[in-house]
C-alpha positions in Angstrom: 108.6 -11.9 -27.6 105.2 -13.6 -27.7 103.2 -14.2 -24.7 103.9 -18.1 -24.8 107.3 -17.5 -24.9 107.8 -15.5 -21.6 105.5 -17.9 -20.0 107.2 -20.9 -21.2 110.4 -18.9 -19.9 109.2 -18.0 -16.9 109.3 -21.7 -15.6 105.6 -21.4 -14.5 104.1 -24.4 -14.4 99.9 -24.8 -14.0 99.5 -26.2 -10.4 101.8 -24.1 -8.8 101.1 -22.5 -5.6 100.0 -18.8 -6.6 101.0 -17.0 -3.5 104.2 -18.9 -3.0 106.1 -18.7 -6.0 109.3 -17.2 -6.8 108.9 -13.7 -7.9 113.0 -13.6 -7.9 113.0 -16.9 -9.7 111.2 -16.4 -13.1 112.4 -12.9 -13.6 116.0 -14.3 -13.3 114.7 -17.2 -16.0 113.2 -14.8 -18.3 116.1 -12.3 -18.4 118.3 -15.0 -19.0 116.8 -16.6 -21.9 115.0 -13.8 -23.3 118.0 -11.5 -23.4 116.1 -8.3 -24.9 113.7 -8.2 -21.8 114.9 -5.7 -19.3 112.5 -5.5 -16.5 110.3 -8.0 -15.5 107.2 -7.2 -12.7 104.1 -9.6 -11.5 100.7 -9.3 -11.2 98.8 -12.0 -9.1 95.2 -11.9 -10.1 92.8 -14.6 -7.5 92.1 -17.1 -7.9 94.2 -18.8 -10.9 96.1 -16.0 -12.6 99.7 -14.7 -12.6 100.5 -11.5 -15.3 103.6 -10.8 -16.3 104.6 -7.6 -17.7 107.9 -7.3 -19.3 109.5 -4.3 -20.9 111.9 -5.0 -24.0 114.3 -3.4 -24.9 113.7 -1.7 -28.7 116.6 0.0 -29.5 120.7 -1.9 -29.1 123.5 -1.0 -30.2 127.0 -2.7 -30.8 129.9 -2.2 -29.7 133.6 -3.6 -29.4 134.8 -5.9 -26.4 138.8 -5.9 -25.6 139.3 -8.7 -28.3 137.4 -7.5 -31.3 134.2 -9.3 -30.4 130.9 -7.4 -31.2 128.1 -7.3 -28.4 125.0 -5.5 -28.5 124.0 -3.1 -25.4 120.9 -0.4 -24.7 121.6 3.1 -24.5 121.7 2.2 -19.9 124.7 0.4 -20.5 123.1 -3.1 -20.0 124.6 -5.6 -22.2 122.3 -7.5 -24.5 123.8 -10.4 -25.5 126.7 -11.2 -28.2 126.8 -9.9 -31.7 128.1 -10.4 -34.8 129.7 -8.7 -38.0 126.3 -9.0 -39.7 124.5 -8.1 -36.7 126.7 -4.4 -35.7 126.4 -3.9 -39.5 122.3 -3.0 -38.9 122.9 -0.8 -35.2 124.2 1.9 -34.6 128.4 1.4 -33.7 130.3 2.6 -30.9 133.3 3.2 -31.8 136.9 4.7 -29.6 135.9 2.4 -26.2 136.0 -0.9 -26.1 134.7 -3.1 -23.3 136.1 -5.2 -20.7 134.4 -9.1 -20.5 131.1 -8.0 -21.2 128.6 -10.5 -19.6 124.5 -10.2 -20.8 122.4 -8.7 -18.5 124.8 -6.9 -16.9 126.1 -3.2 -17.2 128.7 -2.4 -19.8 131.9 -1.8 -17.9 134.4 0.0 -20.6 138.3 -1.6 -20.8 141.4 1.1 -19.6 144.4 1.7 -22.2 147.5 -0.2 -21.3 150.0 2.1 -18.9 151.9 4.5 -21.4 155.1 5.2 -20.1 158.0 7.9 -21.2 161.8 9.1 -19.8 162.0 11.8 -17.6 164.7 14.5 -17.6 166.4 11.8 -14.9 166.3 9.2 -17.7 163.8 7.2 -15.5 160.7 5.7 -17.4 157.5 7.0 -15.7 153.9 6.7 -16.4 151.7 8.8 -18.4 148.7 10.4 -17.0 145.5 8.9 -18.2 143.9 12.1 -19.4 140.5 10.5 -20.6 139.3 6.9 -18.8 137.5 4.5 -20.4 134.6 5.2 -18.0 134.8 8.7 -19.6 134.7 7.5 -23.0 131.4 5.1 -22.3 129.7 7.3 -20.4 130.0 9.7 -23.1 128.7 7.3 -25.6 125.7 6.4 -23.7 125.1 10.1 -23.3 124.7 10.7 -27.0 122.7 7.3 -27.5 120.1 8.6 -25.0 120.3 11.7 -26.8 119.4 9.9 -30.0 116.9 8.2 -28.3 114.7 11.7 -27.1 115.1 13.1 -30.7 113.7 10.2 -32.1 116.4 9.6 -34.4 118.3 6.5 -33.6 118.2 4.5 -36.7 120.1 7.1 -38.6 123.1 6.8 -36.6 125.8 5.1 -38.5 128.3 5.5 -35.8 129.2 6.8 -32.9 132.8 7.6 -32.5 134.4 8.9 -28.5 138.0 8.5 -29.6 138.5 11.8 -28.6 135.8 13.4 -25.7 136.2 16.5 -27.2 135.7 16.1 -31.1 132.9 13.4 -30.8 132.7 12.5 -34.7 129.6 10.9 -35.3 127.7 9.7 -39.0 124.7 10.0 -39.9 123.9 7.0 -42.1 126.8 7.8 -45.4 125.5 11.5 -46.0 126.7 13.2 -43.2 130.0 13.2 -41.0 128.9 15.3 -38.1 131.7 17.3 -35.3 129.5 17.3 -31.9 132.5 18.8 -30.4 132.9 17.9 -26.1 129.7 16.0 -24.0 128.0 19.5 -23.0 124.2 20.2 -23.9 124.5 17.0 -26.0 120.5 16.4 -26.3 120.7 20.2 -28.2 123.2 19.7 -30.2 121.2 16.1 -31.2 118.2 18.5 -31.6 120.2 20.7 -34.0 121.3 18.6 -36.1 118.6 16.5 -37.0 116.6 19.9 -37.5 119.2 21.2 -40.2 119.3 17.7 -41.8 115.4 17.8 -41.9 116.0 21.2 -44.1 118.9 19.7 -46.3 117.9 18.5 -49.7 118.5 14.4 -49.8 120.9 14.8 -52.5 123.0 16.9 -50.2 125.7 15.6 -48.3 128.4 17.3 -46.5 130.0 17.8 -42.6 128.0 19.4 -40.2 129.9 21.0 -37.4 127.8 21.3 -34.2 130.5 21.8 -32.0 129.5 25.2 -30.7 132.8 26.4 -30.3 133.4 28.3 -34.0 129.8 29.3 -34.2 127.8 30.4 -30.8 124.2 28.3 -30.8 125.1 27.7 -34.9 125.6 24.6 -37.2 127.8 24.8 -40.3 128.0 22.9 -43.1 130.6 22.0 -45.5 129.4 20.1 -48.4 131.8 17.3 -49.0 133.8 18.0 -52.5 
């Protein structure tokens, strides 16, 4: 955003009282019409001046609400604002959680399955146990975006898929379907696998299984056929 523009929506005006104004007031205006700002502080400089220092957000990505509708969020959980087919084609996707009425500027909260139920040996019909919430699932995502974020690798992320905790699948733009395996030492695993990409040849494509569970602190690689 351009420095006219967060003045402009700050709601600022020239003749207002410097020491009296609403702090509370024009962050709330910026953050709701510039929806990629997400914190908002203010300087007062005597006798005539009033900085404002905002920090964007650089990095969203998109993700599902409960009726198919794309929105974009940041890698805290805040949601961004709403998104579109073209717009979650170009960000990283989060796939295998959906969210529950997403609202902008306000933290994701992820959606719960419907009740699954089965028969007993009585023949009565009895809920099944939620193994994995939807909390689970989000907070696992925003684990690996984060992750993403401290290896300095985010835009190669094609998607991001939490389906299952424990087999996180994720792509790495069309070359490489990776197996991060569960949520543990996630930030290493990120670390690993961009450092074996970095060695691959760009012709090579293949899956990468970081999972640590067949190989000890290993990463192998199956080139695909």
């Amino acid at each position: 955003y351009s420095e006219w523009t967060i003045r402009e929506a700050s709601g600022i005006q020239e003749g207002d009282n410097l020491l009296t104004f609403s702090h509370a007031r024009s962050a709330a205006l910026i953050k709701a019409n510039l929806p990629y700002v997400d914190t908002v502080r203010f300087g007062i400089k005597l006798p005539d001046t009033v900085n404002i220092i905002v920090k964007e957000d650089e990095v969203v990505y998109a993700i599902k609400d409960q009726n198919g509708q794309w929105w974009l969020m940041n890698s805290d959980g805040r949601i961004v604002e709403m998104g579109d087919n073209s717009k979650a084609s170009s960000h990283t996707q989060i796939l295998g959680v959906a969210l529950e009425n997403p609202v902008p500027n306000e933290r994701a909260v992820a959606t719960e399955s419907a009740a699954v139920y089965e028969t007993n040996e009585l023949g009565e019909t009895v809920p099944v146990p939620v193994s994995v919430t939807g909390a689970q699932r989000l907070s696992a995502a925003l684990q690996i975006l984060q992750a993403l974020e401290a290896n300095d690798i985010v835009g190669e992320a094609a998607s991001v898929d939490v389906s299952s905790v424990n087999s996180i699948e994720l792509w790495y733009g069309k070359r490489y379907q990776v197996d991060l395996g569960d949520t543990s030492r996630m930030e290493y695993k990120i670390a690993c696998m961009n450092s074996v990409i970095l060695q691959l040849s760009d012709y090579q494509t293949g899956k990468l299984d970081i999972s640590f569970t067949t190989w000890a602190d290993q990463v192998g690689y199956t080139p695909f056929s």
